[in-house]
N, C-alpha and C positions, 0 to 999 in steps of 0.2 A: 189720466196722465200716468204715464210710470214713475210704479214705484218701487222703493228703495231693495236691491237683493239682499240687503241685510238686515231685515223687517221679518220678525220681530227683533229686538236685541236684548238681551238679559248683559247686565255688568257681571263681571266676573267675580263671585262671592268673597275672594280676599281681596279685592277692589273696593268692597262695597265695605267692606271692616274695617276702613277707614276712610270712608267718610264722615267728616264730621256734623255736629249736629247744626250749627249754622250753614245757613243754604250763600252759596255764594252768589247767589243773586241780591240774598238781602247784603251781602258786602258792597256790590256792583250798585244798589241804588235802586234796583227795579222798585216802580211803582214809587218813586220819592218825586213828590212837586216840585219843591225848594231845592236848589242849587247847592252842592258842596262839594268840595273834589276829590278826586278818586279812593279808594281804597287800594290796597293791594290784596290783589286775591291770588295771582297765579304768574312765575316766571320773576319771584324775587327770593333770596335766600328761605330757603324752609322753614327754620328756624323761627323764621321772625311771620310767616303766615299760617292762617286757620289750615288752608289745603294743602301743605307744606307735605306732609308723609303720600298725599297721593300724589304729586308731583316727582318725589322721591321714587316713589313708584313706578311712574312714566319711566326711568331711565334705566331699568330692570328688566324689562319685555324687551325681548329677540337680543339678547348683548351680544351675541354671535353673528348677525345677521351684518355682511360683507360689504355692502353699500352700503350702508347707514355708516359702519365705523370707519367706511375710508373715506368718507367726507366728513364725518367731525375728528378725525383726524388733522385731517388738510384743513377746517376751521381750527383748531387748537393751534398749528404752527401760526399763522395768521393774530391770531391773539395774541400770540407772544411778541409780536412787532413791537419793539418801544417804540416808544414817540420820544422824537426829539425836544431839548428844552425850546422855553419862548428863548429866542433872540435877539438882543440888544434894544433899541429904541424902536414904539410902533411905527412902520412906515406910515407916512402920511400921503393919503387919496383921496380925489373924492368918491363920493358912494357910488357916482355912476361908474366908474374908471373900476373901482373892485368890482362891481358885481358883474362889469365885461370881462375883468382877467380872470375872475373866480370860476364862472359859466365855461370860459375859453379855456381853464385848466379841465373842471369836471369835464368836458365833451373828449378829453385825453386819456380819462380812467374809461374802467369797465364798470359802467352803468349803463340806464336805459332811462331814465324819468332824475329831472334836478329843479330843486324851486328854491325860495327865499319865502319868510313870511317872520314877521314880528312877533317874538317870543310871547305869549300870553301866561300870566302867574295863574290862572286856571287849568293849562294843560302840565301841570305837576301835581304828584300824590302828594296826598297829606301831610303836612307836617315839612314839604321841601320846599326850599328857594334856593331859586337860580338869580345870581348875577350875570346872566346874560341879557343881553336885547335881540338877538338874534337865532333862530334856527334855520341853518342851510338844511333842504330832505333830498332824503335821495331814494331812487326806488329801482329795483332790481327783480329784471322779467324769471318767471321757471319757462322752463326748456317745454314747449307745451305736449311734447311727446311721452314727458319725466312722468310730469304734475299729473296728465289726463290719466295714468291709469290707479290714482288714490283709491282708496286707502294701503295700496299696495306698496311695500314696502323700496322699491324704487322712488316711488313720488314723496317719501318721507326724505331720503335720503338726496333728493332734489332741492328739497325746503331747506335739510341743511348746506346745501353749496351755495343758495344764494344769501342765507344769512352769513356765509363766510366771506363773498365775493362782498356785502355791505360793509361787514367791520373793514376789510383790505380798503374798500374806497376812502368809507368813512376817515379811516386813519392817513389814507393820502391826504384828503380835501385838510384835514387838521394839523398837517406836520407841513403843506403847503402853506396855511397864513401862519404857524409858530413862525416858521423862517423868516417871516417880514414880521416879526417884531409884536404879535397879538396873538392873546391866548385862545386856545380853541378847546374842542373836547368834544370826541367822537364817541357816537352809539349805536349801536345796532344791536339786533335780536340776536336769539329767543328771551335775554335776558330783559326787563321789563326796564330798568334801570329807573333814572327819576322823573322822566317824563314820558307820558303818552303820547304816542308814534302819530297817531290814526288822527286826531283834530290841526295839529299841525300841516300836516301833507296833504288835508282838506281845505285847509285855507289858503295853500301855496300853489292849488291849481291841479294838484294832482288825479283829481273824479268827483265824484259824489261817494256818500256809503248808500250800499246796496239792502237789500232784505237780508242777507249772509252775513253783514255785521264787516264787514271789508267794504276797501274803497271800487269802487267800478272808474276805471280808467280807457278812455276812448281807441283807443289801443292796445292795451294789454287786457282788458277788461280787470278781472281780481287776482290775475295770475302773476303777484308778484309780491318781491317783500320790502319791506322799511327801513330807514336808517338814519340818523342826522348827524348834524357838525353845530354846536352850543359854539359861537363870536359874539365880540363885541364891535369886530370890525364894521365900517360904516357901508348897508349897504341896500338897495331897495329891494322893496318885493315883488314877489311875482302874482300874482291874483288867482280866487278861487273860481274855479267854469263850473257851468250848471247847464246839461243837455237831458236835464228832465227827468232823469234816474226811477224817482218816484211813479212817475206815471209810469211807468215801465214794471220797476219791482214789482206794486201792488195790482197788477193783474199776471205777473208771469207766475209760474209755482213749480218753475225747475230745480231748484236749489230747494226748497221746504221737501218735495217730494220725496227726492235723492239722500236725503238727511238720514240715516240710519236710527236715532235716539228720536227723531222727531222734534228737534232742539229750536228749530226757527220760525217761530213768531209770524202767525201772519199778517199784522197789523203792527202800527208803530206806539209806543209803550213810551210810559214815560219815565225816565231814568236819570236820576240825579237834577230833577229839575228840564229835563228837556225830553221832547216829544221824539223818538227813532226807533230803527229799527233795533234789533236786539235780536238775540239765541240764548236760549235757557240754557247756564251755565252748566247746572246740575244733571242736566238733560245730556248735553256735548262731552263736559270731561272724561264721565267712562268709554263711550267709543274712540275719542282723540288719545287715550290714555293704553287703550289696547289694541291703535291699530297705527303706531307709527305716527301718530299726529295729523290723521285722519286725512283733509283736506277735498274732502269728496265738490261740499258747495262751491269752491272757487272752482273744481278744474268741471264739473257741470256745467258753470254759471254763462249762458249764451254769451256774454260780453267775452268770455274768456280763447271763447275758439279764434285763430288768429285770422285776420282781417272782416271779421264779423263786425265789430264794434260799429265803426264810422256808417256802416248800413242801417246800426239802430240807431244811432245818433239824427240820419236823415229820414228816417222814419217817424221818429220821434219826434223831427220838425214839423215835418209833413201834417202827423197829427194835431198839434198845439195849431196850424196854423185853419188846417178844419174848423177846430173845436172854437178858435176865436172868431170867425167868417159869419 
């Protein structure tokens, strides 16, 4: 199979002069049986993490580089949206009634993927609690022209438009229920904030995760980014789908190949108590760190080329229905 054009790779030796001495895998959990919730390793204030000076790092490569800063530009403005205060008394609906107007607002924003799923105190880092019961997700395609040519610094500067276009929604869906009277509170990337993206948007329907540590989604396959809206408002969920993923990953080795550091796992690990896939942390952050935030495995990942998906999806069936006969 082919392999990666930027094999071999060497980190960059004042990269490598700060790295610290704990492995951020043992942060992550690799190889832990028993369950406990996440650490923070990477995309929280510096200061307060181990990998903190090489993330500092990250934002020092190419500061010139024209597309990157005219889209975190255009995210910067967007960040500065206030949100408006909660307003007067919560309307009162039932859950079916919001989660039709909620859906029939988001299908009004610039999104692409929106689910509901019940807050779980599992998917928050250590040390957090959320009074929410609720996380709305939402998810947001790259342009597949942008993304495909990673780690090229176009497709960096594509990852950052769609984290811009998640805060703007995100901020809409949460200044639309403040209005009716119930508190909200939107998130989106790169920032890691106080909960993990990825187990929620997997239980709300949005794919499966893949061997590449991303969700694979029937339609966009990984080529796309995360965000949510934290309510209390009453409202249902939407269900997680399973078209097989696994049996899929664990014979493809498109994305492991393509990997420049060699970073992805070809088998499923167990990490913090559960069996999945994974990418060696230590392995990926030098190359994601000096090449614009890399993204080579999503925009390789067959699910990712546009209208591929649903073919493997029916394949996929095809298969399972062999293998039970």
């Amino acid at each position: 199979m082919k392999k990666s054009p930027y094999r071999p790779y060497t980190p960059h030796p004042e990269q490598l002069a700060l790295m610290p001495e704990t492995s951020g895998n043992t942060i992550n959990g690799l190889g832990e049986k028993e369950f406990r919730q996440a650490s923070p390793v990477y995309w929280h204030a510096p200061e307060t993490i181990t990998h903190g000076e090489l993330q500092k790092w990250f934002y020092t490569q190419d500061p010139d580089n024209e597309a990157i800063n005219k889209a975190r530009v255009a995210r910067a403005r967007i960040m500065e949206i206030e949100m408006p205060p909660v307003s007067g008394e919560p309307l009162q609906r039932p859950a079916e009634q919001w989660s039709q107007q909620l859906a029939g607002h988001a299908a009004t924003l610039d999104l692409e993927l929106f689910g509901i799923t019940a807050l779980q105190p599992n998917w928050t880092f250590e040390g957090v609690k959320l009074d929410y019961q609720w996380a709305i997700m939402l998810g947001f395609a790259h342009d597949y022209e942008q993304i495909k040519v990673a780690p090229e610094p176009e497709a960096g500067a594509e990852v950052v438009r769609q984290y811009g276009r998640g805060t703007k929604a995100s901020k809409d869906i949460a200044a639309w229920i403040r209005e009716r009277g119930w508190d909200a509170v939107p998130h989106a990337g790169p920032m890691a904030g106080p909960l993990l993206l990825i187990p929620p948007a997997l239980e709300c329907g949005f794919g499966e995760l893949g061997k590449h540590g991303s969700i694979i989604n029937e339609k966009y396959g990984s080529s796309f980014r995360l965000a949510a809206v934290l309510t209390n408002v009453p409202l249902i969920p939407t269900h997680a789908v399973s078209y097989n993923v696994d049996d899929f990953c664990s014979r493809c080795q498109v994305c492991a190949n393509a990997c420049p550091p060699d970073a992805i796992m070809p088998e499923k690990v167990p990490v913090r108590g559960q069996d999945k896939w994974y990418v060696d942390f230590d392995k990926c952050i030098p190359f994601f760190n000096e090449n614009f935030g890399c993204g080579i495995c999503i925009a390789v990942c067959p699910w990712s080329i546009p209208g591929r998906g649903p073919r493997i999806v029916e394949q996929l069936r095809r298969r399972a229905q062999r293998q039970s006969s």
